[in-house]
Biopython code that builds the backbone (N, CA, C, O; Angstrom):
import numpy as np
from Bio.PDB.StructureBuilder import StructureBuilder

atoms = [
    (1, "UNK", "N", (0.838, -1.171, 0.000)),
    (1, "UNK", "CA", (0.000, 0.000, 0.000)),
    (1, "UNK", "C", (0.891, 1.246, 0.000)),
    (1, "UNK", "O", (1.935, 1.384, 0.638)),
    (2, "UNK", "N", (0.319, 2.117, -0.808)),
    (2, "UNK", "CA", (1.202, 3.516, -1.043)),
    (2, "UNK", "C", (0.865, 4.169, 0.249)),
    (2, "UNK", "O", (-0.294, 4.164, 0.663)),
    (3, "UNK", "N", (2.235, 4.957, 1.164)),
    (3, "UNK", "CA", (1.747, 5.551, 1.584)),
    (3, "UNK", "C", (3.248, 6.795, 1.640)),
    (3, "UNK", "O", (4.414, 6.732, 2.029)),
    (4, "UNK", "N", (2.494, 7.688, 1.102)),
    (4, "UNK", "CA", (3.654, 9.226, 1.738)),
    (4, "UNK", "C", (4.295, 9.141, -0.134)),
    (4, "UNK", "O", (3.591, 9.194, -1.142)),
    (5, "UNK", "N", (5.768, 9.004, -0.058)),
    (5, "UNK", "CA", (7.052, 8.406, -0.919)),
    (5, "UNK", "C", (6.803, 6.666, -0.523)),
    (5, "UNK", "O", (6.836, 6.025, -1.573)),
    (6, "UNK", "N", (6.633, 6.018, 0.356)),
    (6, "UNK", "CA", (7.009, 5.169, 0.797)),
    (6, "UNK", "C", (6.024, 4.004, 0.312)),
    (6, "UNK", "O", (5.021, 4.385, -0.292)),
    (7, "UNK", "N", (6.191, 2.638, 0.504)),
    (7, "UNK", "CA", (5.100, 1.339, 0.119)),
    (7, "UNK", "C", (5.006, 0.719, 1.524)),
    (7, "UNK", "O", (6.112, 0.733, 2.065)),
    (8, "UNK", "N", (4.144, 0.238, 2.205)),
    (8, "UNK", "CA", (3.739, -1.101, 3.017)),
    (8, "UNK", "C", (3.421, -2.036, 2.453)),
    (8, "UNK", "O", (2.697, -2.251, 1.481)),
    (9, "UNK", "N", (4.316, -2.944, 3.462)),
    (9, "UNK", "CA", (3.993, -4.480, 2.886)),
    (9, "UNK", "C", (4.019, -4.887, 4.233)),
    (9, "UNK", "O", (4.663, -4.393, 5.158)),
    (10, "UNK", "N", (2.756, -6.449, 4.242)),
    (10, "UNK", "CA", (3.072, -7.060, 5.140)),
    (10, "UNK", "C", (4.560, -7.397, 6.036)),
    (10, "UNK", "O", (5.738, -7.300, 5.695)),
    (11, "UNK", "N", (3.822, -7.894, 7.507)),
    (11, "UNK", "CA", (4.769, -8.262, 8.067)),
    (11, "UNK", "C", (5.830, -7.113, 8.755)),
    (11, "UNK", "O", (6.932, -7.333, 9.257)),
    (12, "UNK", "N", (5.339, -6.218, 8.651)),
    (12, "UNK", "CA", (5.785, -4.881, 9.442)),
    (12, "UNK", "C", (6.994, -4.254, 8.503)),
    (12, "UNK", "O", (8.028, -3.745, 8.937)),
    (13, "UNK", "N", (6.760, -4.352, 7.623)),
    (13, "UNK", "CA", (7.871, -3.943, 6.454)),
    (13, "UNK", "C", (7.861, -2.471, 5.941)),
    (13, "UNK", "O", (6.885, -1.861, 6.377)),
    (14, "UNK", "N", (8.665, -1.737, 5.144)),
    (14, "UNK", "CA", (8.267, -0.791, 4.711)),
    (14, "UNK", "C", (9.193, -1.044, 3.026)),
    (14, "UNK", "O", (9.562, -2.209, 2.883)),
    (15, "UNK", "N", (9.479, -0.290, 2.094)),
    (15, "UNK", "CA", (9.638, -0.453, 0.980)),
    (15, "UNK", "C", (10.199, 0.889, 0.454)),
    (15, "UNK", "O", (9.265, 1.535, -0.020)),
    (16, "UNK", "N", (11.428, 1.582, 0.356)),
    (16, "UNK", "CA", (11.283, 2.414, -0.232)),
    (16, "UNK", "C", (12.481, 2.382, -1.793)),
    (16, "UNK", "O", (13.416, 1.623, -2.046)),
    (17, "UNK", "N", (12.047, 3.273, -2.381)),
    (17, "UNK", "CA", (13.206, 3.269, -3.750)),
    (17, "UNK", "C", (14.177, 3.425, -3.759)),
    (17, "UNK", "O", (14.164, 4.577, -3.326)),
    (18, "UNK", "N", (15.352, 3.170, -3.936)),
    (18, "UNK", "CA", (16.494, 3.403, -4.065)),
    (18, "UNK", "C", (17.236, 3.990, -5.388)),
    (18, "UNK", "O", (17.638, 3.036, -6.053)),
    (19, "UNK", "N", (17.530, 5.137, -5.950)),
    (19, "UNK", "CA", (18.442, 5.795, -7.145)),
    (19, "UNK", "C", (19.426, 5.043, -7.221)),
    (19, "UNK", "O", (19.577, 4.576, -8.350)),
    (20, "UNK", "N", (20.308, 4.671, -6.328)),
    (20, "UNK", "CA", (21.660, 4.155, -6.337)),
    (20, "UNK", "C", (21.559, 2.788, -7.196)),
    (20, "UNK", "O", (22.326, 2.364, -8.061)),
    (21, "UNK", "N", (20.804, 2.438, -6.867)),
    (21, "UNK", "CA", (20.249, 0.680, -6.944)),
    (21, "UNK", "C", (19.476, 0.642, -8.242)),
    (21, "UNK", "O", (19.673, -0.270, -9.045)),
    (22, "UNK", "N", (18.838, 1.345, -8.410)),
    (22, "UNK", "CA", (17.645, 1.761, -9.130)),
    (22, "UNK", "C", (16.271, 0.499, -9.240)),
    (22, "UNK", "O", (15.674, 0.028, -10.208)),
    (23, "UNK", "N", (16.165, 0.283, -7.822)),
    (23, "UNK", "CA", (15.577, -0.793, -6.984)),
    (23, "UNK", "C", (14.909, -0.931, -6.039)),
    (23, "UNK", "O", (15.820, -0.699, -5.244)),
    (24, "UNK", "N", (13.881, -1.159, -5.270)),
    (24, "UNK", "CA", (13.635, -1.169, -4.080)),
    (24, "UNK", "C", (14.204, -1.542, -3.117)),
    (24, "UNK", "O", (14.809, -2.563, -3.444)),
    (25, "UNK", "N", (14.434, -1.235, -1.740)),
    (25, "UNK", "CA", (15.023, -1.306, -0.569)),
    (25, "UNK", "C", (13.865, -1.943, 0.492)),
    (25, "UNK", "O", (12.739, -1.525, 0.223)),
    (26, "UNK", "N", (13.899, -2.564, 1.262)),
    (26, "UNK", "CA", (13.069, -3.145, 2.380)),
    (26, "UNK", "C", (13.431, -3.397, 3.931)),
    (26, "UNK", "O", (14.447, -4.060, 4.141)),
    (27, "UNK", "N", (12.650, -2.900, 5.103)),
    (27, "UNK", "CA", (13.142, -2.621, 5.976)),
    (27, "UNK", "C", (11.898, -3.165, 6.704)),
    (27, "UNK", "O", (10.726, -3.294, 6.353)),
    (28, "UNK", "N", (12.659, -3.479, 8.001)),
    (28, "UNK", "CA", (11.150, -4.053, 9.000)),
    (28, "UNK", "C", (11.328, -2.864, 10.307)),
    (28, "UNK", "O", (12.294, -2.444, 10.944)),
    (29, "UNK", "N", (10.324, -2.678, 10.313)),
    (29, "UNK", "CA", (10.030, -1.751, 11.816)),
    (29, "UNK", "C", (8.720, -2.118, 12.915)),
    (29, "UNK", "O", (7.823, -2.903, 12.608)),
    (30, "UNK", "N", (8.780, -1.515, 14.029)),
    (30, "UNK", "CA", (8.083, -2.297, 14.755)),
    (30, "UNK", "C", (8.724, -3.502, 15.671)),
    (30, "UNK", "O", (9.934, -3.725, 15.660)),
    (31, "UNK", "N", (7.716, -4.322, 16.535)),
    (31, "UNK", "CA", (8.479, -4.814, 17.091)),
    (31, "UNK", "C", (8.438, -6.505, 16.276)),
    (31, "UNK", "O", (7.808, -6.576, 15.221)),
    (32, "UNK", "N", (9.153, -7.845, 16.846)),
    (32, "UNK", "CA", (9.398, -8.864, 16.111)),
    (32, "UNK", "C", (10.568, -9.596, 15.776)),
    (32, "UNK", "O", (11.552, -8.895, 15.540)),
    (33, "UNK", "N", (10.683, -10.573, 15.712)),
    (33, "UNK", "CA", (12.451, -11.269, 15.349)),
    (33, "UNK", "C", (13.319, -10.242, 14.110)),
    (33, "UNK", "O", (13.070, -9.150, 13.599)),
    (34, "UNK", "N", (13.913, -10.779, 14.036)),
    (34, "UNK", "CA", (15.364, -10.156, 13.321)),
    (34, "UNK", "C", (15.392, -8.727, 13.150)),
    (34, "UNK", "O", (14.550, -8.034, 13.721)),
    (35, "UNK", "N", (16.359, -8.177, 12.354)),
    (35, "UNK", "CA", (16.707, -7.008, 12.684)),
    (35, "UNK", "C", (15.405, -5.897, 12.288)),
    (35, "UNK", "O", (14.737, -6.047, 11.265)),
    (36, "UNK", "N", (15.213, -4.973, 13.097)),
    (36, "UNK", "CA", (14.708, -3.906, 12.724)),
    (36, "UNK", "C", (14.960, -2.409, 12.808)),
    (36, "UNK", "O", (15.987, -2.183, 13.448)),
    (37, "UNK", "N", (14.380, -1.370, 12.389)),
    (37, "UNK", "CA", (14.766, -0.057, 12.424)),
    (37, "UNK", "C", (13.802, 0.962, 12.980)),
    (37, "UNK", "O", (12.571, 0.942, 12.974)),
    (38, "UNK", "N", (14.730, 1.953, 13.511)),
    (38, "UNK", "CA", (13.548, 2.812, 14.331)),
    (38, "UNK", "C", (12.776, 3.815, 13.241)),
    (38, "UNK", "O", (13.638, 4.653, 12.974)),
    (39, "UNK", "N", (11.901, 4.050, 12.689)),
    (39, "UNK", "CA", (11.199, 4.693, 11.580)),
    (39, "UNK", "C", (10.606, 6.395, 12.534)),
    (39, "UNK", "O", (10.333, 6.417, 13.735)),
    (40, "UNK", "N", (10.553, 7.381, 11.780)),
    (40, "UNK", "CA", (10.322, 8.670, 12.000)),
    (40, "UNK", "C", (8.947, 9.050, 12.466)),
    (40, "UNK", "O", (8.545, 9.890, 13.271)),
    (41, "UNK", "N", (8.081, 7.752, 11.351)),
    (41, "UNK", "CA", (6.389, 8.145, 11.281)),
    (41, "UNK", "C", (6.067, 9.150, 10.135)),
    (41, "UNK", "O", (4.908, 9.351, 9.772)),
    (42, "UNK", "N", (7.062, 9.726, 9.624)),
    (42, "UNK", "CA", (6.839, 10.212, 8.755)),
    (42, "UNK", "C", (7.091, 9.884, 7.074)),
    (42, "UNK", "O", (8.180, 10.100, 6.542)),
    (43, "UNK", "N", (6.291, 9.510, 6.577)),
    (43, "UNK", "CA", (6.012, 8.426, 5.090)),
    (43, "UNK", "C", (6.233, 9.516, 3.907)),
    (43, "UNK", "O", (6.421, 9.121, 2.756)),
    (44, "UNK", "N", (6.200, 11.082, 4.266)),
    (44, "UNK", "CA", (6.746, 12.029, 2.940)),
    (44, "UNK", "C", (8.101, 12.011, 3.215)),
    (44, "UNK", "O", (8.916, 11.869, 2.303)),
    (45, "UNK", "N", (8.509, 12.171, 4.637)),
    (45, "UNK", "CA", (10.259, 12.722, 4.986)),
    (45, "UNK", "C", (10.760, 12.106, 5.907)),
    (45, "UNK", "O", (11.170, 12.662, 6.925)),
    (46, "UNK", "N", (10.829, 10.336, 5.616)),
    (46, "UNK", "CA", (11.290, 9.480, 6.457)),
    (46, "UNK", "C", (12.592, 9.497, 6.750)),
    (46, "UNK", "O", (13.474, 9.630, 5.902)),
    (47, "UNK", "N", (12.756, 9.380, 7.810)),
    (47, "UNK", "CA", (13.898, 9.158, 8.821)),
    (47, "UNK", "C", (14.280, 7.337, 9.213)),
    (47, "UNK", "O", (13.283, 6.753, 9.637)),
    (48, "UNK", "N", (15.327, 6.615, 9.130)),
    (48, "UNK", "CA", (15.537, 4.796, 9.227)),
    (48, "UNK", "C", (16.855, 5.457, 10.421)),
    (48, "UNK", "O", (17.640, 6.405, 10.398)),
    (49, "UNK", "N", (16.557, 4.438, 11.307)),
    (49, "UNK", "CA", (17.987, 4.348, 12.142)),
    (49, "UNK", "C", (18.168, 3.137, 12.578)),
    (49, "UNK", "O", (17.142, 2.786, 13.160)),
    (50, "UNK", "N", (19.171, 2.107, 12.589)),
    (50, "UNK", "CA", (20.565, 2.452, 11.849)),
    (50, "UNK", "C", (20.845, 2.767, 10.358)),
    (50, "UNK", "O", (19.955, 3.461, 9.867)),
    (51, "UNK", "N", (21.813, 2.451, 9.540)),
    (51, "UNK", "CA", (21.693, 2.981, 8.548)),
    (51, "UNK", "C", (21.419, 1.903, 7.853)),
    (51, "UNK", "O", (21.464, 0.808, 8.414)),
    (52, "UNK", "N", (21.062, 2.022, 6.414)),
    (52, "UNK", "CA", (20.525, 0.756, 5.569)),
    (52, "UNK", "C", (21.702, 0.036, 4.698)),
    (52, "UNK", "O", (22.009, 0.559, 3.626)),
    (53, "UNK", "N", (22.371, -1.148, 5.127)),
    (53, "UNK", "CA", (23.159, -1.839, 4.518)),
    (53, "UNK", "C", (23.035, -3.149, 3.402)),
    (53, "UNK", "O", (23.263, -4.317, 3.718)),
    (54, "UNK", "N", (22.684, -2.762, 2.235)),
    (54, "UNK", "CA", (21.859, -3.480, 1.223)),
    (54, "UNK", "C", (23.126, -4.216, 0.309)),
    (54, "UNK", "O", (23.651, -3.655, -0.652)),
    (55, "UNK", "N", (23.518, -5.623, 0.821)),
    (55, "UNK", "CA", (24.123, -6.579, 0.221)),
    (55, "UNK", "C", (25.740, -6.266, 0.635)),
    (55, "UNK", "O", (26.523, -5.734, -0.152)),
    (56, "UNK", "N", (26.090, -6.678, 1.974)),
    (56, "UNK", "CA", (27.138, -6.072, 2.470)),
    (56, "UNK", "C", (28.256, -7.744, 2.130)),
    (56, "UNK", "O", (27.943, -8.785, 1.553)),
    (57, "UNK", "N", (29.516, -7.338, 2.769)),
    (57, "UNK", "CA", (30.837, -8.301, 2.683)),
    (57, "UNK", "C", (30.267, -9.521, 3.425)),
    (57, "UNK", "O", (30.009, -9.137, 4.566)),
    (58, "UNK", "N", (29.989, -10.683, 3.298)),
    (58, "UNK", "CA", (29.911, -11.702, 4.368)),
    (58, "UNK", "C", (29.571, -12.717, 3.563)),
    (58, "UNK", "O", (29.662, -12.627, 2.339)),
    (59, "UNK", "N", (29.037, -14.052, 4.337)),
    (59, "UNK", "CA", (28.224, -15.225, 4.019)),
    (59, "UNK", "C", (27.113, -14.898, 2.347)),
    (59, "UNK", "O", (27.011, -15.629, 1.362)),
    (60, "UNK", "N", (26.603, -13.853, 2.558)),
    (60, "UNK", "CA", (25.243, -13.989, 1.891)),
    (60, "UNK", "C", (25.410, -12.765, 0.399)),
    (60, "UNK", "O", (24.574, -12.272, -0.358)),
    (61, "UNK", "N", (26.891, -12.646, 0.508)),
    (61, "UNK", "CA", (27.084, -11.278, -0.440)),
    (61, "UNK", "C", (27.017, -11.949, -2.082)),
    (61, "UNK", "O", (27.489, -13.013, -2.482)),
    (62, "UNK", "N", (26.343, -11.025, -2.744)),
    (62, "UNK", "CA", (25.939, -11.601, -4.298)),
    (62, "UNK", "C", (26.750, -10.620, -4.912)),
    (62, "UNK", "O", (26.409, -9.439, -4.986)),
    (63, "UNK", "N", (27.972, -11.136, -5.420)),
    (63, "UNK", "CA", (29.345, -10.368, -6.623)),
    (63, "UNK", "C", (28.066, -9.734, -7.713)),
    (63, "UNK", "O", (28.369, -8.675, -8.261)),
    (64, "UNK", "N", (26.939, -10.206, -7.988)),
    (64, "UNK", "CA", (26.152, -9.759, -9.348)),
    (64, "UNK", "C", (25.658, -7.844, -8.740)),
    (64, "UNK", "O", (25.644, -6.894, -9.523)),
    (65, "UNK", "N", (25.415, -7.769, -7.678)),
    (65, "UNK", "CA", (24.738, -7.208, -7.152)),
    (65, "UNK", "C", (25.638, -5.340, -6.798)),
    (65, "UNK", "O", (26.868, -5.317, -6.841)),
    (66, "UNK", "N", (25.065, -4.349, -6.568)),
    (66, "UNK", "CA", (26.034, -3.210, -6.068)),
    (66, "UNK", "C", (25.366, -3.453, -4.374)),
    (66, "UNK", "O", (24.275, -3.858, -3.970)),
    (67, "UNK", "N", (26.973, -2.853, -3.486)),
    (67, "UNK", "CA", (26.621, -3.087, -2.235)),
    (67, "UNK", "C", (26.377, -1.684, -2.163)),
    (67, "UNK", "O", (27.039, -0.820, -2.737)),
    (68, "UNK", "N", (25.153, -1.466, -1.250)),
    (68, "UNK", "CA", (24.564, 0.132, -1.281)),
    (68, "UNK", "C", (24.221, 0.516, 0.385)),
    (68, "UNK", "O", (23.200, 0.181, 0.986)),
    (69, "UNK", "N", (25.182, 1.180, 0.847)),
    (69, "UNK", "CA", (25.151, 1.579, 2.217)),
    (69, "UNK", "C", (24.574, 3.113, 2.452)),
    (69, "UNK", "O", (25.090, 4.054, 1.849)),
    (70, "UNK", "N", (23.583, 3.284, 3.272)),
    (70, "UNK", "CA", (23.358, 4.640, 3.241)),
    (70, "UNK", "C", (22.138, 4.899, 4.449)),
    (70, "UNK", "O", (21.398, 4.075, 4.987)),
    (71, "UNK", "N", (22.272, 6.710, 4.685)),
    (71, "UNK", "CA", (21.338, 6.807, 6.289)),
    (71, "UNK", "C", (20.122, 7.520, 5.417)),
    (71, "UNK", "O", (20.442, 8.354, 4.570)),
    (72, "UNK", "N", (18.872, 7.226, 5.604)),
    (72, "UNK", "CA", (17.601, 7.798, 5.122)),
    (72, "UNK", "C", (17.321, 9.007, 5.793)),
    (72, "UNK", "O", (16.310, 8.739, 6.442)),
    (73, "UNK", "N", (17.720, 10.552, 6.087)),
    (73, "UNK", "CA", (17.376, 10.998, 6.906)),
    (73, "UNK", "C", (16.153, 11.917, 6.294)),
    (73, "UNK", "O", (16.367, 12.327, 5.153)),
    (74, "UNK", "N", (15.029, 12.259, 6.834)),
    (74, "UNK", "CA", (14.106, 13.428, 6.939)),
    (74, "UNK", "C", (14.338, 13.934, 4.763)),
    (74, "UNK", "O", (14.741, 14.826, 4.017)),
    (75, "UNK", "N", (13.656, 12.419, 4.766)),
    (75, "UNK", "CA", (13.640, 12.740, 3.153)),
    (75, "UNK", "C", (14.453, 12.317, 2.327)),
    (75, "UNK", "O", (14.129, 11.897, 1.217)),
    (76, "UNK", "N", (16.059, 12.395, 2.931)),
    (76, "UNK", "CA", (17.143, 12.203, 2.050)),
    (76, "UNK", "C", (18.050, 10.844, 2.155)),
    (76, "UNK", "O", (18.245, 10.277, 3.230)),
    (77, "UNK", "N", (18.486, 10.472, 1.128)),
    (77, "UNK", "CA", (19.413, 9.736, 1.169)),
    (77, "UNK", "C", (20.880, 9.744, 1.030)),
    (77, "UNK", "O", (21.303, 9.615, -0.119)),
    (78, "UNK", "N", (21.475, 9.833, 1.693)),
    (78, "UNK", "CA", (23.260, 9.853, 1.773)),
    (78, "UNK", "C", (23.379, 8.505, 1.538)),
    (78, "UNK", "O", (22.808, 7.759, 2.333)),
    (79, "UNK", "N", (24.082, 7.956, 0.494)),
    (79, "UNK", "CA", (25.464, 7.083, 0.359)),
    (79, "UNK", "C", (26.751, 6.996, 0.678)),
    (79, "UNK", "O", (27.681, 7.463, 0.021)),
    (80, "UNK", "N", (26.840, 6.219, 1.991)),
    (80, "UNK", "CA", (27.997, 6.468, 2.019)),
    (80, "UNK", "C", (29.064, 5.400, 0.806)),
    (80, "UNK", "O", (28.819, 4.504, -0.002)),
    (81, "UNK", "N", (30.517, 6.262, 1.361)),
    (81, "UNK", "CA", (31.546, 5.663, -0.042)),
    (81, "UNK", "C", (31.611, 4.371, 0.385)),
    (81, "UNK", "O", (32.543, 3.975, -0.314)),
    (82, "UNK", "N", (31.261, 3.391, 1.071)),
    (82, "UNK", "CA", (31.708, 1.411, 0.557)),
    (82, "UNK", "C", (30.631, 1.427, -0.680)),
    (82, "UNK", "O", (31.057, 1.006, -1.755)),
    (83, "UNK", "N", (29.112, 1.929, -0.612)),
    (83, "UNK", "CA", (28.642, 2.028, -1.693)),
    (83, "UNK", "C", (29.337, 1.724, -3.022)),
    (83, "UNK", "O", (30.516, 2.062, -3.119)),
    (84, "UNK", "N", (28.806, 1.191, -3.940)),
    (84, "UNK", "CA", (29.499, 0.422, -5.242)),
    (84, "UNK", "C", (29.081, 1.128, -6.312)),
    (84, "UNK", "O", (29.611, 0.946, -7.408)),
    (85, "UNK", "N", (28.233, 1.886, -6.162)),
    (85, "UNK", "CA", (27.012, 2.414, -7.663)),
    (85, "UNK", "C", (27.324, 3.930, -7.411)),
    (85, "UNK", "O", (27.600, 4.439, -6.324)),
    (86, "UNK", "N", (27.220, 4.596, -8.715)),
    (86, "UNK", "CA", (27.309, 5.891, -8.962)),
    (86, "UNK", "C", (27.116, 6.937, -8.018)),
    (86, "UNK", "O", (27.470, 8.102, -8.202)),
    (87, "UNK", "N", (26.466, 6.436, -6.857)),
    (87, "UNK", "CA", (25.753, 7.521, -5.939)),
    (87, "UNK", "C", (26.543, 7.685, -5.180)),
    (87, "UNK", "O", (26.407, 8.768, -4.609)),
    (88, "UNK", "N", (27.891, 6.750, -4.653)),
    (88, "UNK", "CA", (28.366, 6.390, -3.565)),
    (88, "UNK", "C", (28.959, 7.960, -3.592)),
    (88, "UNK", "O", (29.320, 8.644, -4.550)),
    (89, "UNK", "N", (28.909, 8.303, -1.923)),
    (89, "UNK", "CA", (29.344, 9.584, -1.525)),
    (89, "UNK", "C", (28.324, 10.849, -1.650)),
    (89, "UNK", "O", (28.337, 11.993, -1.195)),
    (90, "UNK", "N", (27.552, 10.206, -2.371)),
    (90, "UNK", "CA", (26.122, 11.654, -2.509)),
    (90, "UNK", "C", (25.061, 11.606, -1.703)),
    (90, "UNK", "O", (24.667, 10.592, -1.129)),
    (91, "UNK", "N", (24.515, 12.825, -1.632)),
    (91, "UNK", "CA", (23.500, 12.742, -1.069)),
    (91, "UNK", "C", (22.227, 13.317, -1.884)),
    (91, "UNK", "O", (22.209, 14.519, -2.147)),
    (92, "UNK", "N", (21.241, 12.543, -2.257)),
    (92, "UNK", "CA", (19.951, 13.021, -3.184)),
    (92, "UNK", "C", (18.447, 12.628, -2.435)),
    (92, "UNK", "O", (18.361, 11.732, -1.596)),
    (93, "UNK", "N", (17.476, 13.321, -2.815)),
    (93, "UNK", "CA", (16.276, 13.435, -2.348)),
    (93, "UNK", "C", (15.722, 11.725, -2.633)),
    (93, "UNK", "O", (15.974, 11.103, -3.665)),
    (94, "UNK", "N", (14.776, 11.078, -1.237)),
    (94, "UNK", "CA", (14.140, 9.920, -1.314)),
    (94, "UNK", "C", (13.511, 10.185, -2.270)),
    (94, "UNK", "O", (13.094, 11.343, -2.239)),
    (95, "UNK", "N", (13.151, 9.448, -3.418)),
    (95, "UNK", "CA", (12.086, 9.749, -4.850)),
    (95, "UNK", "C", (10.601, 9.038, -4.121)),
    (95, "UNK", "O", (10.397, 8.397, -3.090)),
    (96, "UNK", "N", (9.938, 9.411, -4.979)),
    (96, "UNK", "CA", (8.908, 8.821, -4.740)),
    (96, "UNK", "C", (8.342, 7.189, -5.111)),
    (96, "UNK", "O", (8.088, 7.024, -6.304)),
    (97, "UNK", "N", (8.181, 6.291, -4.432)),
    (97, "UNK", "CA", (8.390, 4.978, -4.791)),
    (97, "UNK", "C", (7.718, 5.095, -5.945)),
    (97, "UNK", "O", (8.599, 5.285, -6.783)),
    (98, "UNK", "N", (6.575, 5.094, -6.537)),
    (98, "UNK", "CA", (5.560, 5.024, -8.085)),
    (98, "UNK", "C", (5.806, 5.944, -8.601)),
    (98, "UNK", "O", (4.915, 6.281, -9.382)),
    (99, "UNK", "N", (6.929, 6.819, -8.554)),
    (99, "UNK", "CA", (7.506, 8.140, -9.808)),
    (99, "UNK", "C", (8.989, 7.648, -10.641)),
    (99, "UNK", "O", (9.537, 7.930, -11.707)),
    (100, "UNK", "N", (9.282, 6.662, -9.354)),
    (100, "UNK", "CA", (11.014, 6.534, -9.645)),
    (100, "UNK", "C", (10.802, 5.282, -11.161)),
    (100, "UNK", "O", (11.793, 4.859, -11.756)),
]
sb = StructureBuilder()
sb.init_structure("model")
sb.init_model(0)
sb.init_chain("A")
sb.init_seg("    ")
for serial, (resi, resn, name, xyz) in enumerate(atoms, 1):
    if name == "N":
        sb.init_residue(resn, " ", resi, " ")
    sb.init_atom(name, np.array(xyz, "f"), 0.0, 1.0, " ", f" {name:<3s}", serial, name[0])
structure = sb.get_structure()
């Protein structure tokens, strides 16, 4: 379900777009097993804490894939530089999930 920039999905999830990736991103908030993130409440100018680490060095890392590290703050997205994709080191506006 659309809501703000952002998508809901079951299971306490949220969904937002990623430029870097040019992909969706998925995050669980709320309470529940494995990892989750503290969310702002705000679905136009979301805020994620900790930061979002999408396909990092370890067990489960896919070589096909860009590793895309970055903090969602109050709208925006910063990449930081381990980031792999064009964005790494920038910071650009969350798009809107059904515009991007």
């Amino acid at each position: 379900m659309k809501r703000g920039i952002l998508r809901t999905v079951e299971g306490g999830r949220l969904l937002f777009w990623c430029p870097g990736c040019a992909g969706a991103h998925s995050i669980r908030i709320g309470e529940g097993e494995g990892p989750r993130w503290q969310f702002n409440g705000n679905y136009d100018r979301p805020t994620f804490t900790p930061s979002v680490f999408v396909n990092p060095p370890g067990p489960y890392f896919n070589p096909g894939s860009p590793v895309c590290h970055s903090f969602v703050r109050d709208g925006q997205i910063q990449f930081l530089g381990d980031s792999t994709h064009h964005l790494a080191g920038q910071t650009v506006p969350l798009p809107d999930f059904d515009a991007a």
